[in-house]
C-alpha positions as CSV (number, residue, x, y, z in Angstrom):
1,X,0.0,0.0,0.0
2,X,1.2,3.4,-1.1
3,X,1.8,5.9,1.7
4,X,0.4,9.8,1.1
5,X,1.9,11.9,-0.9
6,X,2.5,14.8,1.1
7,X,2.3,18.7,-0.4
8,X,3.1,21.6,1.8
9,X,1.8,25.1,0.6
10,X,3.4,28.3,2.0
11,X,2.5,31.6,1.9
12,X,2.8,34.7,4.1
13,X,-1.8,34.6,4.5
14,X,-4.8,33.9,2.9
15,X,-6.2,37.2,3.1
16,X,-8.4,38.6,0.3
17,X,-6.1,39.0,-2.7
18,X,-5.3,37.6,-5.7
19,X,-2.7,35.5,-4.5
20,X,-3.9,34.7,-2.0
21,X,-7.0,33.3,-3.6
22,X,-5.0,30.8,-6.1
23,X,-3.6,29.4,-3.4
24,X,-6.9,28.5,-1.4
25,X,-8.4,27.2,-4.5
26,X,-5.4,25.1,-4.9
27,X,-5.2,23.9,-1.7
28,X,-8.9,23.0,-1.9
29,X,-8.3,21.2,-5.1
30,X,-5.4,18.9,-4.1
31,X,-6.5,18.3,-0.6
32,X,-9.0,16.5,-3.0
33,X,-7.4,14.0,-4.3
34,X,-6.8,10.1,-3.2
35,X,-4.1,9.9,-1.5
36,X,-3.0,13.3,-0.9
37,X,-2.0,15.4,2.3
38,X,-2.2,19.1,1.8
39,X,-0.3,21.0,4.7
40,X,0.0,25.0,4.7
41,X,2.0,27.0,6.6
42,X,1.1,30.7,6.9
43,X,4.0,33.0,7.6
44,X,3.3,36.5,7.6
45,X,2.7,39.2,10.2
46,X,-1.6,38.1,10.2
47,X,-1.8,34.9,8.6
48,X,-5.4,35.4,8.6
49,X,-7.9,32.6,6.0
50,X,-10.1,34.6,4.5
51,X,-11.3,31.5,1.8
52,X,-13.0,28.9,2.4
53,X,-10.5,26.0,3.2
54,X,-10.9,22.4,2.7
55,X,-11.2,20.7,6.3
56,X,-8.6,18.2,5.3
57,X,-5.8,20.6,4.9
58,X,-3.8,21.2,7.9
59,X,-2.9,24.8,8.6
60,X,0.4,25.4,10.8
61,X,1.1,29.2,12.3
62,X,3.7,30.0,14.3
63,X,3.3,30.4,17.9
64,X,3.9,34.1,18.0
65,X,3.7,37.2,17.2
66,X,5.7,39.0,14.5
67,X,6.3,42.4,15.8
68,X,8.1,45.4,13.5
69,X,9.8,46.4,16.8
70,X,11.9,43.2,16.8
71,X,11.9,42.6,13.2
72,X,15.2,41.1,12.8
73,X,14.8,38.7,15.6
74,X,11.3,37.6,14.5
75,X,12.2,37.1,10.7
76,X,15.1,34.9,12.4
77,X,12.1,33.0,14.4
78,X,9.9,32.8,11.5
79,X,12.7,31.3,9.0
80,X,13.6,28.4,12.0
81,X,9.6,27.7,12.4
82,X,9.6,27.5,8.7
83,X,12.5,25.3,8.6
84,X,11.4,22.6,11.7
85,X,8.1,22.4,10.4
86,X,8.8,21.3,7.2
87,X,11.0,18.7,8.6
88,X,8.4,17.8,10.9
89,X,5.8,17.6,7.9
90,X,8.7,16.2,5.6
91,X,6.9,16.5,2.1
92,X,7.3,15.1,-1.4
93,X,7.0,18.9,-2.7
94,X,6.7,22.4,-1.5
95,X,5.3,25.5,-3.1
96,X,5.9,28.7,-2.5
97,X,4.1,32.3,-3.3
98,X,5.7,36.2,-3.2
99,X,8.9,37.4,-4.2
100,X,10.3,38.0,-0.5
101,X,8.4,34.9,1.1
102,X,10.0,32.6,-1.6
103,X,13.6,34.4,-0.8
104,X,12.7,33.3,3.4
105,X,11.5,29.7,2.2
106,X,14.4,29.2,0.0
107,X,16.9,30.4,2.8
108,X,14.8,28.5,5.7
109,X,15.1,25.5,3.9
110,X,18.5,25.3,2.3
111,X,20.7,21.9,2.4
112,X,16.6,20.3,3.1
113,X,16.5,17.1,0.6
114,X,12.7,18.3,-0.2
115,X,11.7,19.6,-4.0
116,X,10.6,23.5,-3.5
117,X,9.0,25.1,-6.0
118,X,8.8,29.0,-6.4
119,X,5.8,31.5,-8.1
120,X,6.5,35.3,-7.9
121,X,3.2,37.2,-7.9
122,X,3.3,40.4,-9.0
123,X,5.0,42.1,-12.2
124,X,8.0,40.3,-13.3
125,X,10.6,42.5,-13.1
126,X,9.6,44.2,-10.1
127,X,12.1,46.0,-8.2
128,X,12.3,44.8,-4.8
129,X,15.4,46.2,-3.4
130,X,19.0,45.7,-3.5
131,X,19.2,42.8,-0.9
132,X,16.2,40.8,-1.9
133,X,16.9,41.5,-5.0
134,X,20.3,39.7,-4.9
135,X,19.3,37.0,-3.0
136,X,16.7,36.3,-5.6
137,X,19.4,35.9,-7.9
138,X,21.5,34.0,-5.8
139,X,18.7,31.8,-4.1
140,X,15.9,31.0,-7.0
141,X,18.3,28.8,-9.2
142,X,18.7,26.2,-5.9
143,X,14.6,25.8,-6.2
144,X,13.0,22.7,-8.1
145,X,11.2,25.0,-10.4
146,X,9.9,28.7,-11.0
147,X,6.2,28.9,-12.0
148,X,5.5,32.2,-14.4
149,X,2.5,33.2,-14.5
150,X,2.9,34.8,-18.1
151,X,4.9,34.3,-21.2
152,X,6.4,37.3,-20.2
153,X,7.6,36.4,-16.6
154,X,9.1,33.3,-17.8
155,X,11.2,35.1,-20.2
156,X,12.5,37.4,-17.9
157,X,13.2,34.1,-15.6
158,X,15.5,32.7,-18.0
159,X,16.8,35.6,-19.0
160,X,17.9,36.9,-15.5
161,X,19.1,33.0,-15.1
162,X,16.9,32.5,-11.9
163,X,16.0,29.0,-12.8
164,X,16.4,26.6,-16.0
165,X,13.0,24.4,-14.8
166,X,10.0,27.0,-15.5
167,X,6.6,26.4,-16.6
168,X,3.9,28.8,-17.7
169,X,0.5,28.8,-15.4
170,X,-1.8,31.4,-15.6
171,X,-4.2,31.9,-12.7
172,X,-7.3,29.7,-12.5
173,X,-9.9,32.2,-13.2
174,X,-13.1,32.8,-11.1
175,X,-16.0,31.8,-13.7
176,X,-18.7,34.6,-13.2
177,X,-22.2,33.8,-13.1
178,X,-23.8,35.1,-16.2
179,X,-27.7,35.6,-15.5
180,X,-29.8,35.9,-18.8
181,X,-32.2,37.4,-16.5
182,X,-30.3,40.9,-15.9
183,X,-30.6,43.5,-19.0
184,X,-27.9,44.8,-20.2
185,X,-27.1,48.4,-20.2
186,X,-25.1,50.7,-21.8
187,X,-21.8,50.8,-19.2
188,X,-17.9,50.5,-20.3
189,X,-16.7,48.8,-16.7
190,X,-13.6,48.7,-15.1
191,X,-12.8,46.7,-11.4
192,X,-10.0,46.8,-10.0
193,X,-8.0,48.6,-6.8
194,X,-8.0,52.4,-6.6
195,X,-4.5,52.5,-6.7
196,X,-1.8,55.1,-9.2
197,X,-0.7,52.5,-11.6
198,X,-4.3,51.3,-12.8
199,X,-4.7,54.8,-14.2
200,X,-8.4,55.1,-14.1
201,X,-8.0,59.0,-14.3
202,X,-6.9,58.5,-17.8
203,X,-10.0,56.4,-18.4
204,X,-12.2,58.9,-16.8
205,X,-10.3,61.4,-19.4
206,X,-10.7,59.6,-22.5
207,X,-14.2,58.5,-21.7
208,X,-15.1,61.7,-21.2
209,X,-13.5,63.1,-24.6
210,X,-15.6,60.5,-26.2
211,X,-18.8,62.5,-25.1
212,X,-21.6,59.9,-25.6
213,X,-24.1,60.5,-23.0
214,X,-25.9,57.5,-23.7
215,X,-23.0,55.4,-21.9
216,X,-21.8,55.1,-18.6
217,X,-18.8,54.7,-17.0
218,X,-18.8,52.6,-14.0
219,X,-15.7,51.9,-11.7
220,X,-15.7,49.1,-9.0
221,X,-13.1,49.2,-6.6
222,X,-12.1,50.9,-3.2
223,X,-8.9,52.6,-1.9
224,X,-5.5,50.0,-1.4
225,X,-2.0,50.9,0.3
226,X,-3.6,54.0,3.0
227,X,-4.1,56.2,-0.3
228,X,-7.3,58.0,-0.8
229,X,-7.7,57.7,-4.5
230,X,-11.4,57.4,-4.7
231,X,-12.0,61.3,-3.1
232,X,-9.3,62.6,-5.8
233,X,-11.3,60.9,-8.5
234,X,-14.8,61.9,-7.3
235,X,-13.2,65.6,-7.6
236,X,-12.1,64.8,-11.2
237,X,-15.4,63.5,-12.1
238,X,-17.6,66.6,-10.3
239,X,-14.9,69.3,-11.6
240,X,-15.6,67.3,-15.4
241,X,-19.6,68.0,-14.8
242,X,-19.7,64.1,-15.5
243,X,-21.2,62.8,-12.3
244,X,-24.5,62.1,-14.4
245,X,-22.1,59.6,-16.3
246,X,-19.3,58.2,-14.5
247,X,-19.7,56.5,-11.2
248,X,-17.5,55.3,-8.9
249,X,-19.0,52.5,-6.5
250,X,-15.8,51.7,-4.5
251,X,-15.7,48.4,-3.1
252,X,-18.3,46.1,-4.0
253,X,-18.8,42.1,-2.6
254,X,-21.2,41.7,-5.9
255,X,-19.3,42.5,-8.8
256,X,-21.0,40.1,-10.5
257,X,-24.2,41.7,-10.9
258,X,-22.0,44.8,-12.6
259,X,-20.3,41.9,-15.1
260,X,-24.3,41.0,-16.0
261,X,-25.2,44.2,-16.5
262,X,-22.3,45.6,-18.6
263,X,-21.2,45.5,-22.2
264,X,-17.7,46.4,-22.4
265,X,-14.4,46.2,-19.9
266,X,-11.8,48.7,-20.0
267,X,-8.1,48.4,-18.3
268,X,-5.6,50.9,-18.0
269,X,-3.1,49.5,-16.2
270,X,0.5,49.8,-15.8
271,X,1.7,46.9,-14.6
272,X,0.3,43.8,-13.5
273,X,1.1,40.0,-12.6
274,X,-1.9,38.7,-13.9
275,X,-4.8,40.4,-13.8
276,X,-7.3,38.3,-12.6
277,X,-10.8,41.0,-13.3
278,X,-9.3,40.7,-17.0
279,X,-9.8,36.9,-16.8
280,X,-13.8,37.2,-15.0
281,X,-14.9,39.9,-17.8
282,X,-14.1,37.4,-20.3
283,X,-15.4,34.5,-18.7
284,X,-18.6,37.0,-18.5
285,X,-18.5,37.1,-22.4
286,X,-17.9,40.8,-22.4
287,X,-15.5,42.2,-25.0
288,X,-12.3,43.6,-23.0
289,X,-9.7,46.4,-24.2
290,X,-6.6,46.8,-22.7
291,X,-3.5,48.6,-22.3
292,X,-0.9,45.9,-23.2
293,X,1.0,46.1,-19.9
294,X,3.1,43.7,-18.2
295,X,2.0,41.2,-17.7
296,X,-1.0,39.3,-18.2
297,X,-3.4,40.4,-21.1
298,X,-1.7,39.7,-23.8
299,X,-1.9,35.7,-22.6
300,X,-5.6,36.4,-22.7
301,X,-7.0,38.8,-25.2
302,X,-6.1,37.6,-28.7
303,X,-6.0,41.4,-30.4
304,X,-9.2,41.9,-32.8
305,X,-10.8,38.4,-31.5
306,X,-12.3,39.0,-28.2
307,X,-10.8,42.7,-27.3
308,X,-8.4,44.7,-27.9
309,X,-4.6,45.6,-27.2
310,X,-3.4,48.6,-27.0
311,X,-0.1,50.2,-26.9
312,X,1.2,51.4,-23.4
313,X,-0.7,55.0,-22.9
314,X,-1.7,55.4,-26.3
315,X,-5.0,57.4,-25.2
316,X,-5.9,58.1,-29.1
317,X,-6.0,54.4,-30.2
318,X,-7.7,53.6,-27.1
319,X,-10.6,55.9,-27.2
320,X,-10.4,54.9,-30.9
321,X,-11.4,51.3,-30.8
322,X,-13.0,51.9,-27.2
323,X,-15.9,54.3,-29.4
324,X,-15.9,51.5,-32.1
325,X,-17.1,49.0,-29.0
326,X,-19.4,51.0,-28.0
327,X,-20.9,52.0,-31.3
328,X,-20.5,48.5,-33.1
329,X,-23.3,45.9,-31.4
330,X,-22.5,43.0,-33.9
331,X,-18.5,43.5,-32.9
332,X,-19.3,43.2,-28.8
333,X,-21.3,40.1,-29.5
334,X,-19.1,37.9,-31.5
335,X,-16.4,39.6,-29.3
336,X,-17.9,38.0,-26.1
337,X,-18.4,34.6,-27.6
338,X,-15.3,34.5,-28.5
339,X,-14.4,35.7,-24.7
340,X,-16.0,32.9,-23.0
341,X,-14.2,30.5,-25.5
342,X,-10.5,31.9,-24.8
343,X,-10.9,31.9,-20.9
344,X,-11.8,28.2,-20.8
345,X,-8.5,27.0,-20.6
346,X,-7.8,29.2,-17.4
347,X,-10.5,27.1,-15.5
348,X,-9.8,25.9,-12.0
349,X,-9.3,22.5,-13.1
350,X,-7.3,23.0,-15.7
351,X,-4.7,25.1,-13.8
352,X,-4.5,23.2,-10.9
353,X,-3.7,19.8,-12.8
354,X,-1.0,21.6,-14.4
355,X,0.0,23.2,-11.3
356,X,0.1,19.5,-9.6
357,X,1.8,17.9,-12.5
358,X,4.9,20.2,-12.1
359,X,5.6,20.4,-8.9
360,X,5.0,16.3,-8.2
361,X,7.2,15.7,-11.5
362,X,10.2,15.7,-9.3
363,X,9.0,13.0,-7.0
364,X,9.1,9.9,-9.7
């Protein structure tokens, strides 16, 4: 009789966040198979579960509180609790989530026989100081693999040498539910964060310019990081007269019922990992146009099939094909099809077979 095989998942919390929502729903997923024993260690400062967890998977926390006020003596703790409980747990394979948190794992379990797995989570080539930076470099080629969660990432991977093992795995993406019920209504949407690299003054700008006052704007999403975006962009909106036309609805537990009721999404952002409300407007069968940022929608809107890309703050070709969306019926429709189609192969199963394929491939 075959023993368990044993998977340890580690990540600072499963607060809400994207992240942080992959992980729960892989977690969920593998703590589903036969003869498989999902373990998760939370190691951040509030190692809160916010998702709804499988009772089969066993959470470990450690037994105290991380304080800023001895930070160096508590990230010393964390990397030894890190360290004795994977011996303790001693699994065929570990994954880790978060640039820094990998960097800690790595370190906590260096000269360990066990295969670890890596997944940075934000934008590639993110910046994240001279030290981590370094030990990234130094640290990520000793894992068992580096999951990208772009074609993008991954080149940047190999490129900067981190590992030779990488595999592409886009987030599984949340499938709306699409009532039939709910009419439809003239509203470009946009969700996301209120924070200054998703630009959604820019959209309020070129929206605006567009003048059509038989549309609506409509932006979902509250304040991140202590800033107090949504004021500044209330004032943009009242000072534009446009109140009557753009509204912002801050943080909403129902976005769902805004996917129903709208016809197109527009992104402006910057820079992304992968951005998840990207992936739930096309599984909602809405057209989506995008700035082609790094990284994420260009792995998921094919350009002219079900949205379109657009060139990095180019506000004139963005208002351009954002007024032929609104104005073209017969182009949203086959758009969205088309949408609902392309997204399929992001569904939860799908990624977290691939996900378990590649980090129990070392185990044979």
């Amino acid at each position: 009789m075959h023993s368990k095989k044993k998977i340890c998942l580690i990540i600072h919390s499963l607060g809400i966040g994207g992240m942080e929502r992959v992980m729960s729903e892989l977690a969920n997923n593998f703590s589903n198979r036969e003869g498989v024993d999902v373990h998760l260690i939370l190691i951040g400062k509030t190692r809160e579960v916010s998702y709804a967890l499988s009772e089969s998977v066993t959470i470990h926390r450690p037994n105290f509180k991380f304080s800023n006020k001895r930070r160096n003596l508590d990230t010393l703790r964390t990397l030894l609790f890190i360290r004795k409980t994977v011996r303790r747990i001693n699994p065929d394979t570990v994954l880790s989530f978060g640039e820094m948190w990998n960097n800690l794992v790595l370190l906590a379990l260096k000269g360990l026989s066990c295969n670890v797995y890596v997944s940075d989570r934000s934008q590639p080539d993110k910046y994240l100081g001279r030290l981590q930076n370094l030990l990234r470099d130094k640290l990520y080629p000793n894992a068992a693999g580096y999951i990208a969660q772009t074609e993008k990432a991954a080149d940047i991977c190999f490129e900067k040498k981190w590992n030779q093992n990488i595999e592409v795995i886009g987030n599984p993406v949340r499938k709306v539910q699409v009532d039939s019920e709910t009419e439809k209504e003239n509203i470009v949407l946009t969700v996301g964060r209120l924070i200054p690299t998703k630009h959604i003054d820019q959209l309020i700008m070129m929206f605006e310019e567009l003048s059509d006052p038989e549309w609506k704007l409509v932006i979902v999403g509250g304040d991140a990081k202590r800033m107090n975006l949504l004021e500044e962009l209330q004032k943009l909106i009242d000072g534009l007269g446009a109140e009557d036309r753009i509204f912002l609805e801050g943080e909403k537990k129902d976005v769902d019922s805004y996917y129903n009721r709208a016809k197109i999404f527009a992104f402006t952002s910057s820079s992304e990992g992968f951005p998840n409300v990207i992936g739930e407007a096309l599984s909602a069968g809405l057209p989506v146009i995008s700035y082609d940022c790094m990284a994420g929608p260009a792995d998921m809107i094919v350009d002219g099939e079900n949205g379109y890309l657009i060139s990095l703050y180019d506000k004139k070709e963005f208002k351009k094909k954002l007024r032929h969306l609104m104005e073209d019926k017969q182009q949203r429709e086959n758009m969205g099809r088309k949408s609902r189609e392309v997204i399929q192969k992001y569904s939860i199963d799908v990624i977290s077979e691939k996900y378990y394929s590649f980090i129990t491939s070392g185990d044979e």
